[in-house]
C-alpha positions as CSV (number, residue, x, y, z in Angstrom):
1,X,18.8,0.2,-66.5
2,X,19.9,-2.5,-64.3
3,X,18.1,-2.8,-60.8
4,X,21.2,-3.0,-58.9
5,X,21.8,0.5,-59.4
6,X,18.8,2.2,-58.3
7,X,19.7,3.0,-55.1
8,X,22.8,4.8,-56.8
9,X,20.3,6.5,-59.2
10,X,18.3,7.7,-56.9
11,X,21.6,8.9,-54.4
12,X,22.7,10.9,-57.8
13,X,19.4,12.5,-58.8
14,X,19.1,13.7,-55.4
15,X,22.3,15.1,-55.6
16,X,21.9,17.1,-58.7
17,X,18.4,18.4,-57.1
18,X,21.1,19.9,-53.9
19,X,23.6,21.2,-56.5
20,X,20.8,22.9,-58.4
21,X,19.5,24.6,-55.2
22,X,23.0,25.4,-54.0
23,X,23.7,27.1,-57.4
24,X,20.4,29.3,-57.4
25,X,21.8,30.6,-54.2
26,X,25.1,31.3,-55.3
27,X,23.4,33.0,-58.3
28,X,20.8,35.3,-55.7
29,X,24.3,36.1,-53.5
30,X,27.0,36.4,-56.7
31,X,24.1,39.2,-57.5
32,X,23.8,40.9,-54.7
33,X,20.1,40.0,-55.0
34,X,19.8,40.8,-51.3
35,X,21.1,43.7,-50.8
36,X,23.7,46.1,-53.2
37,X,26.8,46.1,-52.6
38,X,27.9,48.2,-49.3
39,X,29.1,51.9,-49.6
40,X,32.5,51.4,-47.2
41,X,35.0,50.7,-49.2
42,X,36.6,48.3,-47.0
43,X,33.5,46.1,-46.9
44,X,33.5,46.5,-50.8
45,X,37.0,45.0,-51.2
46,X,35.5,41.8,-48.6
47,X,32.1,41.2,-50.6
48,X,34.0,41.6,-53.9
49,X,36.2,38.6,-52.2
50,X,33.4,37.0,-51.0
51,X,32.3,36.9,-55.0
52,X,35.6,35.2,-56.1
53,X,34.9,32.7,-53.8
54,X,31.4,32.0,-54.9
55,X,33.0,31.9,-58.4
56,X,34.9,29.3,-57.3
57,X,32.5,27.1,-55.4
58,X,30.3,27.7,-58.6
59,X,32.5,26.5,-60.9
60,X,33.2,23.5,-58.5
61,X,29.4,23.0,-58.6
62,X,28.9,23.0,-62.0
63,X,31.4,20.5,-62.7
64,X,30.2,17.9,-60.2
65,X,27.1,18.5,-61.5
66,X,27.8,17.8,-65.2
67,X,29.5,14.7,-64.0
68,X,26.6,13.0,-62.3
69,X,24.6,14.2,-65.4
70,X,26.8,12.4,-67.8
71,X,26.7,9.2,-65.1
72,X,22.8,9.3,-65.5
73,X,23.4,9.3,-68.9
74,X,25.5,6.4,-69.2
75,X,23.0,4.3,-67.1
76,X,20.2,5.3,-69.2
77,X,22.2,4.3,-72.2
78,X,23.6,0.3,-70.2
79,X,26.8,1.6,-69.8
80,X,27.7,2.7,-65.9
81,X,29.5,0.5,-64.5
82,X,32.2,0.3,-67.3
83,X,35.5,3.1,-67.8
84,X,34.4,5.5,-70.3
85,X,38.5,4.9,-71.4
86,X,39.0,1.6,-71.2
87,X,35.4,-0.3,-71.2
88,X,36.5,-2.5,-68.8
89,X,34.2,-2.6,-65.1
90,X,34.6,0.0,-62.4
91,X,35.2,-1.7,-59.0
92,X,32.2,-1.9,-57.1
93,X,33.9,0.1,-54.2
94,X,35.4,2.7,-56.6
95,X,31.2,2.8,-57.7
96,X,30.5,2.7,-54.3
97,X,32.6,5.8,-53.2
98,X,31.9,7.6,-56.0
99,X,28.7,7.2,-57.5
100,X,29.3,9.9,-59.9
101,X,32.6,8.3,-61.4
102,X,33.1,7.6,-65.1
103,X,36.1,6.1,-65.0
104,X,38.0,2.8,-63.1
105,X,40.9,3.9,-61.3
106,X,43.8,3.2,-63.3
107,X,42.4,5.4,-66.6
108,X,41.3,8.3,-63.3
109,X,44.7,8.2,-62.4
110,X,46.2,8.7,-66.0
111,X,43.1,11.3,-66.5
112,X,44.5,13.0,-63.2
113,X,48.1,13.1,-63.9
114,X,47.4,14.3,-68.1
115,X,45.1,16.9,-66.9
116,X,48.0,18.2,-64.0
117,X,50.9,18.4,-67.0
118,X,48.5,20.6,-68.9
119,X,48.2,23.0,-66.2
């Protein structure tokens, strides 16, 4: 791995050490771990909403998190710095900004745009 991108190794690692805490307590609270759920059936109807948001943020979570694990990835294997599309280099701003990106930002933009018509 080159030097130059330690620093950003290190930002991304302790990234993925916060996600992983953050998702262990979104996994104690989506369980109720704490406490069951309540008995009124009003304040069912808010923790059940309270659970689709965790859901959410989880799912979030999870995919920022396989991102910087496929960025670690690609520096152990030479490759970060270069689109995963095109091969060509990432700006070192774009890098800068997002540590975690894959991709330079005209191949993000067609990425974007293709993954918005599927939906």
């Amino acid at each position: 791995m080159m030097q130059k991108y330690k620093p950003i190794r290190r930002q991304l690692e302790a990234r993925l050490a916060d996600i992983q805490q953050r998702l262990a307590k979104i996994s104690l609270d989506r369980r109720h771990a704490n406490q069951p759920l309540n008995a009124d059936f009003e304040e069912q109807a808010i923790e059940l909403e309270n659970d689709q948001v965790l859901d959410a943020l989880d799912e979030q979570i999870r995919a920022e998190m396989k991102q910087i694990e496929r960025t670690l990835a690609q520096m152990d294997e030479g490759m970060y710095g270069k689109c995963e599309d095109c091969g060509k280099p990432i700006a070192a701003k774009r890098m800068e900004a997002l540590p975690h990106t894959t991709r330079c930002i005209d191949c993000e933009e067609k990425f974007q745009q293709m993954r918005s018509a599927a939906v």
